[in-house]
C-alpha positions as CSV (number, residue, x, y, z in Angstrom):
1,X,0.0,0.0,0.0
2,X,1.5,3.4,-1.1
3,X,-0.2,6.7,0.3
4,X,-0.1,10.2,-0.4
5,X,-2.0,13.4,0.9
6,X,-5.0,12.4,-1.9
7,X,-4.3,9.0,-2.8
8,X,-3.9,5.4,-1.4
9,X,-2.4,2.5,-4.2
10,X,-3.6,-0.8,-3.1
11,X,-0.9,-3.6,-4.4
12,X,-1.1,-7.0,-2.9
13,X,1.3,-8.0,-0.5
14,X,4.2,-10.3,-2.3
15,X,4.4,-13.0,0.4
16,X,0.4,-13.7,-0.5
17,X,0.9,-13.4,-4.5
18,X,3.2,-15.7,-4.1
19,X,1.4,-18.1,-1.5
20,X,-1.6,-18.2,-4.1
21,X,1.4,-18.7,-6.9
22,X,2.5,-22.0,-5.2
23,X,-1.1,-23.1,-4.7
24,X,-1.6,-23.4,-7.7
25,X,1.8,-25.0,-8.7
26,X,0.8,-27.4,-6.4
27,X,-2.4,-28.3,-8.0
28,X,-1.0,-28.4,-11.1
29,X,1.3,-31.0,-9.8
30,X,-1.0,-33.1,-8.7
31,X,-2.8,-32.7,-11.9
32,X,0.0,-34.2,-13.6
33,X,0.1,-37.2,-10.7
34,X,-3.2,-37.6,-11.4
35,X,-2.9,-38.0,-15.7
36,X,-0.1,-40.7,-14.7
37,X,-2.2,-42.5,-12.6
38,X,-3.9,-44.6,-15.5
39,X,-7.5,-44.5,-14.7
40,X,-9.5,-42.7,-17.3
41,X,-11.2,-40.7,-13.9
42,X,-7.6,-39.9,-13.0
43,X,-6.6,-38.5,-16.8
44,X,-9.9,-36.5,-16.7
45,X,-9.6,-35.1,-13.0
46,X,-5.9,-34.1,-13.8
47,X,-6.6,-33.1,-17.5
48,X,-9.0,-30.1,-15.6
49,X,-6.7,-29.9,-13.0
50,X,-3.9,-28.8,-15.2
51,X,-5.7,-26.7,-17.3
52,X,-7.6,-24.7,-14.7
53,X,-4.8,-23.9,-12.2
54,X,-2.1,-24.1,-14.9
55,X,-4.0,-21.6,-16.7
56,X,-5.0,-19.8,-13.8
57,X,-1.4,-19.0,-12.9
58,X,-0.3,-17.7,-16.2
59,X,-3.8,-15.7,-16.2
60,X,-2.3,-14.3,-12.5
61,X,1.2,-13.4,-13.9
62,X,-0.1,-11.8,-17.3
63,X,-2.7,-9.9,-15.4
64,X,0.1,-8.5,-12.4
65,X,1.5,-5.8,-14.2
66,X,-1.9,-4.5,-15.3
67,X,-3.5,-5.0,-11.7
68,X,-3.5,-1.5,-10.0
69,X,-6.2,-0.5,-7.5
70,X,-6.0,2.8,-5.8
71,X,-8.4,5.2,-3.7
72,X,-8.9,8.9,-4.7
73,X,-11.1,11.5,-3.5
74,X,-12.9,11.4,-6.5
75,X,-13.3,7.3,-7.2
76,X,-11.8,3.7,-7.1
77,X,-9.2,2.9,-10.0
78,X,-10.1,-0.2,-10.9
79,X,-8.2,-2.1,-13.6
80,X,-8.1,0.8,-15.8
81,X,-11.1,2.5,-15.1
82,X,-12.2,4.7,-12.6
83,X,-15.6,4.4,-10.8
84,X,-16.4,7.5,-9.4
85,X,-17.5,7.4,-5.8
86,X,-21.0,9.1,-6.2
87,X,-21.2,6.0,-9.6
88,X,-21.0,3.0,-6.3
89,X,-24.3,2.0,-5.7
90,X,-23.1,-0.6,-2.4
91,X,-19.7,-1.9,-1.3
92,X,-19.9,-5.2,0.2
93,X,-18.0,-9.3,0.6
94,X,-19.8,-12.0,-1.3
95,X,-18.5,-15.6,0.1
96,X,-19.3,-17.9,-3.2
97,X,-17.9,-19.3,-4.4
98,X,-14.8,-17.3,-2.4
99,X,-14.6,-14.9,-0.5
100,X,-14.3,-11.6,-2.7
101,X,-15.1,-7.9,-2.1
102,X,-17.7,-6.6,-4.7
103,X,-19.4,-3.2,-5.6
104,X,-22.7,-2.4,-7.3
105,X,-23.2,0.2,-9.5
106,X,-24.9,2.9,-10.4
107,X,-23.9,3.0,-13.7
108,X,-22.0,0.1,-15.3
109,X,-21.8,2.3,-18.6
110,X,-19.7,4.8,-17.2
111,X,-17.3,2.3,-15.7
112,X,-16.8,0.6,-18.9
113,X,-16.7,3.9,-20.9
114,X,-13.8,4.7,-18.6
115,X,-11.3,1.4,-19.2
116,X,-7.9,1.5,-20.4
117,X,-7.4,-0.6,-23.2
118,X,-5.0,-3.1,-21.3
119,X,-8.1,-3.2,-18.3
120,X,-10.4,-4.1,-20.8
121,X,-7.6,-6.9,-22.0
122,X,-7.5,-7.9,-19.0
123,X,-11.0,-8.1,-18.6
124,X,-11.4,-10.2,-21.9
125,X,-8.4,-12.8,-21.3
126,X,-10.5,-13.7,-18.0
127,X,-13.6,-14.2,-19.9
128,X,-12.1,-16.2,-22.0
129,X,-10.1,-18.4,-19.5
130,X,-13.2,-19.1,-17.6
131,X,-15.8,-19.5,-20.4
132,X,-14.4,-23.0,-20.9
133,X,-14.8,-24.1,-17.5
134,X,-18.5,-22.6,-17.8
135,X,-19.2,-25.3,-20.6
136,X,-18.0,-28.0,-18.4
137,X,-20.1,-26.7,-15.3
138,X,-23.2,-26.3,-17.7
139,X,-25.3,-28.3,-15.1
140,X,-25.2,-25.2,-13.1
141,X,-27.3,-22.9,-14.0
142,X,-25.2,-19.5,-13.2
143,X,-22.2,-21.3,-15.0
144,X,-24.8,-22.2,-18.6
145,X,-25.6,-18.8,-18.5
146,X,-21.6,-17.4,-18.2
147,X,-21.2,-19.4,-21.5
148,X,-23.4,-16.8,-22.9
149,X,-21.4,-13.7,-21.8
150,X,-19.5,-12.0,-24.4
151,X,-17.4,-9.1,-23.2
152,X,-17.4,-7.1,-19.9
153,X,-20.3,-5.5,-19.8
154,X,-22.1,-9.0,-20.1
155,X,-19.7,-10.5,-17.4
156,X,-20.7,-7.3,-15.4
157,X,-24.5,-8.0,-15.6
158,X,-24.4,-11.6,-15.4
159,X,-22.3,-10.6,-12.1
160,X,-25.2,-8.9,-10.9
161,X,-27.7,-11.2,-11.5
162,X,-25.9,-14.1,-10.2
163,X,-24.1,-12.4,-7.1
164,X,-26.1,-9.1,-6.6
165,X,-23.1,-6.9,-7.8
166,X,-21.0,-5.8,-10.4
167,X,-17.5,-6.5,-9.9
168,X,-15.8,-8.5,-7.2
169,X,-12.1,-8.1,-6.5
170,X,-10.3,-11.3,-5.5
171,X,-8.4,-11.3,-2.4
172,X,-5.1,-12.2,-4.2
173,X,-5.0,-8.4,-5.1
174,X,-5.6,-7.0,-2.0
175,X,-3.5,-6.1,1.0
176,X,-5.3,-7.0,3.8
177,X,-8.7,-9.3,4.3
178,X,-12.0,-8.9,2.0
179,X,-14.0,-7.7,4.9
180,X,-11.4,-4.7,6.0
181,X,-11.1,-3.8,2.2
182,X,-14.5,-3.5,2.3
183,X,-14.7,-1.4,5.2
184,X,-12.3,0.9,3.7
185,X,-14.2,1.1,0.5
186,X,-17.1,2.1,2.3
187,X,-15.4,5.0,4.4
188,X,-13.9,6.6,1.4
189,X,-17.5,6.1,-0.5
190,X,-19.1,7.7,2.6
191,X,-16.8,10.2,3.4
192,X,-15.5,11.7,0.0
């Protein structure tokens, strides 16, 4: 975290980057294990294995440099964008399927209008990482419907209508828990 008289960056601590980093190394380890185990269940479960935490860590390192959050008088940056304060509707920590902070808005147009182009990159290579899981997960219902999404301003509504917000914010990116973040949010949405 980096302050200044009008200003607070929010970078995630390294030691937990890198904690969620070996996590998934780990997995994808036992992803492999599991392809070698020579059960077609095995193959499968380490087939997904791999290619969802493999490809969730490469997703995490490509999106690092472009991941910068920080608190203004005037709004949240927010991977690109700004979302003025007077534009966040709610600030508050949805639990599923983790524990993430998330804001609703007032207007989702303006937050879009407002991306950088590597935000909305960003944006677009996690659509596209997750959309295959969705296709796999199809039973669910949410997860059918995120096959659907095309772009962020669908993820952003499908966000709403499945979680009751907008955008979440993982807790890898943050520098303290979901719940303080949160709080902190919601002083400088209150108080600005």
């Amino acid at each position: 975290m980096t302050t200044s008289a009008d200003r607070l960056v929010v970078r995630p601590r390294p030691w937990k980057l890198a904690l969620y980093l070996f996590g998934a190394v780990v997995f994808v380890v036992i992803g492999v294990l599991l392809l070698m185990s020579g059960s077609v269940s095995g193959f499968i479960a380490g087939l997904l294995g791999i290619a969802f935490f493999g490809g969730l860590l490469v997703l995490v390192v490509a999106n690092a440099s472009a991941r910068r959050m920080a608190l203004t008088r005037d709004g949240f940056e927010f991977q690109g964008g700004v979302i003025p304060w007077a534009d966040v509707e709610s600030v508050g920590v949805v639990k599923d399927p983790t524990t993430m902070v998330a804001l609703r808005l007032h207007s989702r147009e303006r937050y879009l209008a407002s991306l950088s182009r590597e935000g909305a990159r960003e944006a677009n290579r996690t659509i596209r990482f997750l959309k295959p899981f969705a296709h796999v997960l199809r039973a669910i219902p949410s997860m059918r419907r995120f096959t659907e999404v095309d772009g962020q301003g669908d993820q952003l509504r499908w966000n709403r209508d499945t979680y009751g917000y907008d955008i979440g914010i993982s807790p890898v990116w943050l520098d303290r828990s979901p719940g303080d973040f949160a709080e902190l949010l919601e002083r400088y949405r209150t108080t600005r």
